[in-house]
C-alpha positions in Angstrom: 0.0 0.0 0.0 1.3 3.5 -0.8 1.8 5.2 2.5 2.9 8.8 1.2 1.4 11.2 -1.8 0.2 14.6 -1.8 -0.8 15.1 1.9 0.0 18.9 3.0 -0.4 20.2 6.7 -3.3 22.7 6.2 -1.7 25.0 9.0 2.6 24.6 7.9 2.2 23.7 4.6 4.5 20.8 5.1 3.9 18.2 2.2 4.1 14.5 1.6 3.4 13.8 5.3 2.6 9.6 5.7 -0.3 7.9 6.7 1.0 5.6 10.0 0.1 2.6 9.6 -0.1 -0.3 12.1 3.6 -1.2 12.8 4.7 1.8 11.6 7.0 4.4 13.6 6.7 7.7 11.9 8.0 10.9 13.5 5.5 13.7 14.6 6.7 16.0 12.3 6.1 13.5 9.0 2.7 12.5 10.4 -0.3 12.8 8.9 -3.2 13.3 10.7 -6.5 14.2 11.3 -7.3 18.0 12.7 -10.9 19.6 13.8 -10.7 22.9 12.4 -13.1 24.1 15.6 -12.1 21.8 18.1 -14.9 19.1 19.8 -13.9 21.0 23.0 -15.5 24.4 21.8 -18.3 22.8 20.3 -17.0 21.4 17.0 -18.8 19.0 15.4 -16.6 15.5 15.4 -18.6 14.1 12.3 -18.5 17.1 10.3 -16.7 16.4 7.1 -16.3 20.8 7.1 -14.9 20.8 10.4 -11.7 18.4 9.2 -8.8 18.9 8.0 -5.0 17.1 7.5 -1.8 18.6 9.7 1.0 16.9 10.6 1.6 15.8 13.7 3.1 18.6 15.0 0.8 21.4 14.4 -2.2 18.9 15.2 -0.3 18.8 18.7 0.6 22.4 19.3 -2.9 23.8 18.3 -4.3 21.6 20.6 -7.7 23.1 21.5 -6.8 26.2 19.9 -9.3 28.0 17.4 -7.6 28.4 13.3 -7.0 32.2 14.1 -5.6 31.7 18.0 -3.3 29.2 16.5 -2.0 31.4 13.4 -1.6 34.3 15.7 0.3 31.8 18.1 2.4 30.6 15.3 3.5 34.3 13.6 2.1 33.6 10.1 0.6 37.2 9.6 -0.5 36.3 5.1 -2.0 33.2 6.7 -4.1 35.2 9.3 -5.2 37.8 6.3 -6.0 34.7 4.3 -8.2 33.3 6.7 -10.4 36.3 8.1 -10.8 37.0 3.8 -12.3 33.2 4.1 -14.9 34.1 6.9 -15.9 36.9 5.4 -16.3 35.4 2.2 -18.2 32.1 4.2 -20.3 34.7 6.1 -21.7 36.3 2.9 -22.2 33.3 0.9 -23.6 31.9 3.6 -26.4 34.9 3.8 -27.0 34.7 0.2 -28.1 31.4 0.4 -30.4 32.0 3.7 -31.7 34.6 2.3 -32.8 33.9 -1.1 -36.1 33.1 -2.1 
């Protein structure tokens, strides 16, 4: 089974992080996993598909139960931070246009 490919840590930008596998030993750092974008512990929904996203290993473990923004501002990455609040915005309009059309 092919273990690595096109993963990127949504937060670092890190790419071609591996899927552990059983048996495997793969460093923090090189380790994709699984990351709730709002965390379960502020009300996240665990199921979501929306509220998922891939990091490595390290970022998963630093953010912790950090929100996206708390966790850019933590990490210095001032273009990501502009990025993001762009994104909200965006979500928070389009989101209104389709509540409120007829």
């Amino acid at each position: 089974r092919k273990t690595t490919g096109y993963l990127c840590c949504s937060y670092c930008y890190k790419t071609n992080l591996i899927i552990e596998r059983q048996g495997m030993k793969v460093p923090e750092s090189k380790k994709a996993t699984i990351d709730h974008i709002i965390p379960t512990s502020k009300g996240g929904d665990p199921f979501d598909y929306a509220n998922l996203c891939v990091s490595c290993g390290t970022c998963n473990h630093e953010k912790s139960d950090m929100s996206v923004e708390d966790y850019l501002i933590y990490k210095g990455n001032q273009s990501q931070i502009l990025w993001y609040k762009k994104f909200i915005v965006f979500l928070n309009k389009t989101t209104y246009k389709l509540l409120t059309r007829p």
